[in-house]
C-alpha positions in Angstrom: 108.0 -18.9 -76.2 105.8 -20.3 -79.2 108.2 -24.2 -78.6 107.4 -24.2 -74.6 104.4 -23.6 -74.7 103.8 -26.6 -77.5 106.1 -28.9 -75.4 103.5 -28.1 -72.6 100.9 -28.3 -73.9 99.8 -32.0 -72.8 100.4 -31.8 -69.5 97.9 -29.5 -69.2 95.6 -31.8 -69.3 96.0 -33.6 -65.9 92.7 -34.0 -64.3 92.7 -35.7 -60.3 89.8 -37.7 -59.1 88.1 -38.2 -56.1 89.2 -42.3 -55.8 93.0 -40.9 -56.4 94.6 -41.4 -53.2 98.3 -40.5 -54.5 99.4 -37.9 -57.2 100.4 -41.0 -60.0 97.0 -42.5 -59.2 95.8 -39.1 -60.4 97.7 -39.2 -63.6 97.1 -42.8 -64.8 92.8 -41.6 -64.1 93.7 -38.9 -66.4 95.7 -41.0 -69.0 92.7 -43.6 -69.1 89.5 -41.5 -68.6 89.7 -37.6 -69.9 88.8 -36.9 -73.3 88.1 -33.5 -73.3 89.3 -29.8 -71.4 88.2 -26.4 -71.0 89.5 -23.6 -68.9 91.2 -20.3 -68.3 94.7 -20.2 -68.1 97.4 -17.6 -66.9 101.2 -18.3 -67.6 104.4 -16.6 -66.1 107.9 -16.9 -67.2 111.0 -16.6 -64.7 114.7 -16.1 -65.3 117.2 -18.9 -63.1 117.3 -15.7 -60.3 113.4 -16.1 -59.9 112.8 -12.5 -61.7 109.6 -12.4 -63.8 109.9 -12.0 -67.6 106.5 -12.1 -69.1 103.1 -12.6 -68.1 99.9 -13.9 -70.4 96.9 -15.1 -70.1 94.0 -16.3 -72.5 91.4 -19.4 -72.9 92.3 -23.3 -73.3 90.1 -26.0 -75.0 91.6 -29.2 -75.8 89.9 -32.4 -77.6 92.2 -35.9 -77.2 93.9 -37.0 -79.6 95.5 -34.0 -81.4 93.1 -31.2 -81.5 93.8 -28.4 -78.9 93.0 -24.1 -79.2 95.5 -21.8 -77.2 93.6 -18.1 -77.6 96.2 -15.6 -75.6 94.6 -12.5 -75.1 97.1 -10.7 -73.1 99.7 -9.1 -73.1 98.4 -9.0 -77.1 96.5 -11.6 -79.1 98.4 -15.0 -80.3 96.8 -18.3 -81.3 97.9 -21.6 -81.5 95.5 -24.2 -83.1 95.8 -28.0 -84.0 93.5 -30.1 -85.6 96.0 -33.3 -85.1 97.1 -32.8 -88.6 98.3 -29.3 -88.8 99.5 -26.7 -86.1 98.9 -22.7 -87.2 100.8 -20.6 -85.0 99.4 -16.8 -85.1 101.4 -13.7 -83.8 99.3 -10.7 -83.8 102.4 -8.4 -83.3 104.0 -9.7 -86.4 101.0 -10.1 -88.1 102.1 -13.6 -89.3 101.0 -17.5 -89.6 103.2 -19.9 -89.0 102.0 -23.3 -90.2 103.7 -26.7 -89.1 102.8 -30.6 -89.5 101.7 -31.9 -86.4 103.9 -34.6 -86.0 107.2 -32.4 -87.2 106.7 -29.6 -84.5 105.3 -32.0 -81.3 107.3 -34.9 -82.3 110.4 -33.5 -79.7 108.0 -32.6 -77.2 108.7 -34.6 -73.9 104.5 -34.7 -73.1 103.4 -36.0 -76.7 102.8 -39.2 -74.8 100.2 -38.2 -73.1 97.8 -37.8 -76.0 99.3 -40.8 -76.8 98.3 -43.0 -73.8 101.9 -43.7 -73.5 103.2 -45.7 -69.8 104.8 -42.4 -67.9 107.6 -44.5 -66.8 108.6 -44.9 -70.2 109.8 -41.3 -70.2 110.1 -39.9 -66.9 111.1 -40.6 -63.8 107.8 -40.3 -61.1 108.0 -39.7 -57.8 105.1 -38.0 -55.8 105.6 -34.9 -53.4 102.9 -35.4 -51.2 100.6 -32.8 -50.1 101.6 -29.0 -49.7 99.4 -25.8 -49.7 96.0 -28.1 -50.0 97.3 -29.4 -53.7 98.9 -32.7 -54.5 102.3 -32.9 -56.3 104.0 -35.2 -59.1 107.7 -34.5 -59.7 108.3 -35.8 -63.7 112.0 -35.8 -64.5 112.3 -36.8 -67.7 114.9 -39.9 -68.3 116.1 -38.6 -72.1 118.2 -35.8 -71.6 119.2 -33.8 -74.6 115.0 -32.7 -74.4 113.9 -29.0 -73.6 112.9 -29.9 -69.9 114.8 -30.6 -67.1 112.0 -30.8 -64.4 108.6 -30.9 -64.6 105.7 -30.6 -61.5 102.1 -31.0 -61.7 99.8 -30.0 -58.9 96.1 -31.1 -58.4 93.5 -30.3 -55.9 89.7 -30.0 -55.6 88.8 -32.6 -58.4 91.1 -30.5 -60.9 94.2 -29.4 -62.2 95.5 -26.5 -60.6 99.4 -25.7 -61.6 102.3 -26.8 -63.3 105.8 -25.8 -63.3 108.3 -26.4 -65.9 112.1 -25.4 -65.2 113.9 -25.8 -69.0 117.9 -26.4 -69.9 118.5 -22.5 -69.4 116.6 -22.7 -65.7 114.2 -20.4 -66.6 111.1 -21.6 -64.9 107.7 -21.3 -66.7 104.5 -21.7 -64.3 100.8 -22.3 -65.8 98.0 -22.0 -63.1 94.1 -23.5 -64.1 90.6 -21.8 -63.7 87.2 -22.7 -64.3 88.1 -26.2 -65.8 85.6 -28.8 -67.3 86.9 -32.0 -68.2 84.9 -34.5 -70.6 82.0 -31.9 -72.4 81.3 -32.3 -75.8 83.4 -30.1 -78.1 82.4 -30.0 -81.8 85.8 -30.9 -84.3 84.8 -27.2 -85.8 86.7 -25.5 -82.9 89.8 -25.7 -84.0 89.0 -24.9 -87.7 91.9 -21.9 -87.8 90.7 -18.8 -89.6 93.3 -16.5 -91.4 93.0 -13.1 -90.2 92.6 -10.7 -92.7 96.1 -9.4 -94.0 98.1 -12.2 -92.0 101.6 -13.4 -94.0 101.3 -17.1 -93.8 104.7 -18.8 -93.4 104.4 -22.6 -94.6 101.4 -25.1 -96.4 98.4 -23.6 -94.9 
């Protein structure tokens, strides 16, 4: 769970705007202009026959390039912190920090680009869906294939970013739907300071 959710975590990030006519207009204003993001976030994991196998929930705050706070808070509390140099992975449950390099654990990741400012057709395929259920649509299929994502889709609507959908090389299909987002506030470098929890086994260079 810990690796999809760090190989999606960029393309949370994709915010539409009112000139946007066309669901790749609304990427490449994202690419060039947002800097910051705030919002709630709920997740849900499906097998390939569509049946649910988990559902969380929590708090996002991300600050381009590098930095970015997942705080779950249900079903139980895990964090996942970067502060572009280091990435502390924290599992209540197991009472246990796992620390990574930034670059060694997103490096794979087929969104890194994004914080990046990296040309989408570089990577992906893009082709717009059009307009369904009031929310816009961008199909990314992704042009290396030995990556952990077969399909990706991002929907927009009202000025924000409202859904994606993820299917992965075992068809399991992970699906992240946006609340209460704010795009370009001022977030102090402080908020993604990780603090050990008292009595936590670390697991790596903290």
């Amino acid at each position: 769970m810990i690796r999809n959710i760090l190989n999606l975590l960029f393309l949370m990030l994709l915010i539409t705007s009112a000139s946007a006519e066309t669901g790749r207009e609304m990427l490449d204003i994202f690419l060039r202009d947002t800097t910051t993001m705030q919002s709630r976030f709920e997740q849900r994991l499906f097998d390939q026959k569509n049946i649910l196998l988990q559902e969380s929930s929590g708090d996002f705050i991300l600050k381009r390039p590098g930095r970015f706070f997942w705080d779950y808070k249900k079903p139980y509390a895990q964090q996942i912190v970067s502060n572009g140099k280091k990435i502390w992975i924290y599992d209540s449950e197991l009472e246990q920090v796992t620390v990574k390099h930034y670059n060694e654990l997103l490096a794979g990741a087929p969104v890194i680009f994004l914080d990046m400012k990296k040309d989408l057709d570089v990577d992906f395929l893009v082709e717009d869906q059009g307009l369904s259920n009031k929310l816009y649509w961008v199909k990314l299929t992704p042009l290396k294939k030995d990556g952990d994502y077969k399909e990706i889709q991002v929907a927009m609507g009202d000025g924000q970013l409202k859904r994606m959908i993820f299917v992965d090389s075992f068809e399991q299909t992970t699906v992240i739907s946006f609340k209460n987002v704010t795009v370009n506030t001022a977030i102090s470098d402080s908020e993604f300071d990780f603090q050990l929890p008292e009595g936590a086994d670390v697991v790596g260079d903290f």
